[in-house]
Structure formats: C-alpha cells, structure tokens
N, C-alpha and C positions, 0 to 999 in steps of 0.2 A: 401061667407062670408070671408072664408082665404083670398082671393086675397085681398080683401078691408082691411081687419087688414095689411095683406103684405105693399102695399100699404102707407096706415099710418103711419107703422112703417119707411118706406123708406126714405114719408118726412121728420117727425123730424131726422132722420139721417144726409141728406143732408144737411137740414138745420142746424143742429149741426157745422156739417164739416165746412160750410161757416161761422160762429160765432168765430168757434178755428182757424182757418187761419187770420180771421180780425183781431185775438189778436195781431199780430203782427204789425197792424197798431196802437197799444196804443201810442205810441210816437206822432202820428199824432194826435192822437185825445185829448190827454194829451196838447198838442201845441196850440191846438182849445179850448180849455175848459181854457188855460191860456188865450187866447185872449180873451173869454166871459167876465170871471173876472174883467181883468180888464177894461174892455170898462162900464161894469155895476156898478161898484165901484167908477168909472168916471162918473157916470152918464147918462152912453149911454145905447142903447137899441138895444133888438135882433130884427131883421125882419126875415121873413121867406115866403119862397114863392115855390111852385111847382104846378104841376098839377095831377088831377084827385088821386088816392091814395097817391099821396107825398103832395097833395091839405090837405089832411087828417092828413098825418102826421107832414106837416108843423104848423098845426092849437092842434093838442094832444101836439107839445112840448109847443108851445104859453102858451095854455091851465097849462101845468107844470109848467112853470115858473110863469106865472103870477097868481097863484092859490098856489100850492103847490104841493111837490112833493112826499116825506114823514116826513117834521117836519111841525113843525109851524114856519113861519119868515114873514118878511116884503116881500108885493109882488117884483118881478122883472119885468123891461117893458120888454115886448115883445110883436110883433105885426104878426100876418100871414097874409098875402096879399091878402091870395083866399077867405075871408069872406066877404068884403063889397060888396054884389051883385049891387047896384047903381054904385060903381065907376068902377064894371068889365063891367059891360054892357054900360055905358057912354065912356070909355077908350075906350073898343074895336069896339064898332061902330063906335067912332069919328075919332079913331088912330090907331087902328087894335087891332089885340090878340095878336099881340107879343110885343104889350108896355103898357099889361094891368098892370106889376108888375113895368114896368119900372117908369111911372107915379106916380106911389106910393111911389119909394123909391126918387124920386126928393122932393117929398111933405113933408114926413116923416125922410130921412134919413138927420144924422148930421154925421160931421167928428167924428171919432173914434166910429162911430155904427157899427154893427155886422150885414150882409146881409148872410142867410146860403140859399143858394139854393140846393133843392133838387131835383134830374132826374135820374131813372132806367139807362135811355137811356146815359145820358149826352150832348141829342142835343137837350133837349126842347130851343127854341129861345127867350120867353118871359122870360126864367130865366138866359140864357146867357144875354139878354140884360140888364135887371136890375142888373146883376153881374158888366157888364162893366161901368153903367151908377153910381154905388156903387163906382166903385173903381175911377172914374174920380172925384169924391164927397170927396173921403178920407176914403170910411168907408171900415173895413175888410171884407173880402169875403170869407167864407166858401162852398165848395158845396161839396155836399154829392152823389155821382154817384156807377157806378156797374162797372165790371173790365175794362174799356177801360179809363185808364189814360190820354189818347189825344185826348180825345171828347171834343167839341167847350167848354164845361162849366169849362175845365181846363186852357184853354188861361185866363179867366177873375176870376182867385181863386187865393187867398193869401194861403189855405192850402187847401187840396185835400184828402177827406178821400173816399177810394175806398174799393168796395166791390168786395171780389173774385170771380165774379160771372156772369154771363150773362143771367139769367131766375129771369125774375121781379117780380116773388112773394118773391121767396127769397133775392132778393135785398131789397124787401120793407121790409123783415121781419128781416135784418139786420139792414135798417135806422133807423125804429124805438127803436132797441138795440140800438143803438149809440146814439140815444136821447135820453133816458133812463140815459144812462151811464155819457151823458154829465150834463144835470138836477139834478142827482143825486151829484156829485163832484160840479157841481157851486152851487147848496142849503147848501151842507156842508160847503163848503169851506168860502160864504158867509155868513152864519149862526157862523161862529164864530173858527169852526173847520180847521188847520191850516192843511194841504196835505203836 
C-alpha cells in the first residue's frame, strides 16, 4: 500500500515540475491567446485537430469555447476535426489518414483562422499536414508539442508552445493546462474584461 501512495505522490510531483517550467513558456502562450482574440473578434474561428488523447483534448477545448468556460457570454466558433466520423472514414479510405484533417481545414478553414495542432510526439503527419495546408490558406497555426522543438509540427507553426517533457502522459496533462489557460483569458478577455 506505501509503494502505491509513493507512487501517487511522485506523479503529481512530476507533474507539478513540468507545469512550473512551462511557466516560462507564458509569453508564448500569451502570444497565442493574443492571436485567438483577435482572429475571433474578426470573425474567424479555432479549428483543432490531433489524435487519439490530443483527439480528446482537441474536442474538451472546442467543447470550452463553443459552450463555456466559466461565465456566461456569446458562444465562440470553434471546430475539432476528430469528431465527424463520416468524413474521417470517407477522407481516409479515399486519401489516406494523413489528409484526414487536411481535407477539413481546406473545406472549413478561412484567412485569418486559428489551426491549433496538437502531438505528444510532434510527428503525427495528418496534423503536420493540415498545419502546412493552414498556412498556405493564411490561417495561423499553433501546435502544441512535448520538448523536441524541431519535430516536423514545428516547420509548419506560426507559434510553438512546448512542453518540458518527453513521457506523454504528462505532456497530455500539460496540453490540457494550456487549454485551460488559453479558454480561460480569451472568455475574459472577450467577455468584456480588458488583460
């Protein structure tokens, strides 16, 4: 029974640790949360795309924004790309799996929209592709990765928030902080409250 409380306690530690080193990345994310604003003030809209748990947490921020986050305001568009089961399985039989998101952000995305890809890894190819296929479009590109800054999802990012970390639970449980962090400051900030 120790070892397992041990254990427990170790993670949130760790986990801790990776959260107070990210701090340092607030400029970056500060940067990112000024480009949400204004793309969404303009009009434009977040997309979001990853796989398998970033699948998830791409679809909880959606969820934030286009719901709420903790006030009451006007919804915000935002769209996750790993929801529509018809066009993931129509996309990837017809065009493969690595242009299941890219297909979406040709259909969906406008100049001056917000494409956030998210990857533990930084080398998922269907969200590098839909990054690159984001930025030949015009819209901004955010990906949210773990500590390898020069993984493929960085060639094709307008801002780069990176996790100090290389074990993918704690990087997912990082993103999801940062989603948090970002839903939170564009509610206020859109809601009326000036940062």
């Amino acid at each position: 029974m120790d070892k397992k409380i041990d254990s427990i306690k170790h993670h949130f530690q760790a986990s801790a640790d990776i959260k107070y080193k990210l701090s340092e990345s607030a400029p970056t994310i500060a940067n990112a949360i000024d480009c949400i604003i204004e793309s969404l003030r303009s009009g434009g809209k977040v997309l979001l795309c990853g796989n398998g748990g970033s699948a998830a947490d791409s679809q909880h921020i959606a969820a934030e924004l286009v719901g709420r986050f903790k006030r009451e305001r006007d919804a915000l568009s935002a769209i996750a790309l790993s929801t529509d089961t018809s066009i993931l399985t129509a996309v990837g039989n017809d065009y493969g799996f690595t242009h299941i998101f890219t297909r979406q952000v040709e259909a969906l995305g406008r100049k001056g929209d917000i494409l956030i890809g998210l990857s533990t890894s930084g080398k998922s190819d269907n969200v590098k592709n839909a990054l690159e296929k984001a930025q030949e479009m015009g819209l901004h590109t955010i990906s949210l990765i773990g500590n390898d800054i020069h993984c493929p999802l960085s060639e094709s990012s307008d801002i780069i928030i990176s996790v100090p970390s290389s074990d993918t639970p704690y990087i997912q449980e990082a993103h999801i902080t940062i989603g948090h962090i970002i839903c939170n400051l564009v509610e206020e900030y859109l809601s009326g409250d000036k940062l």
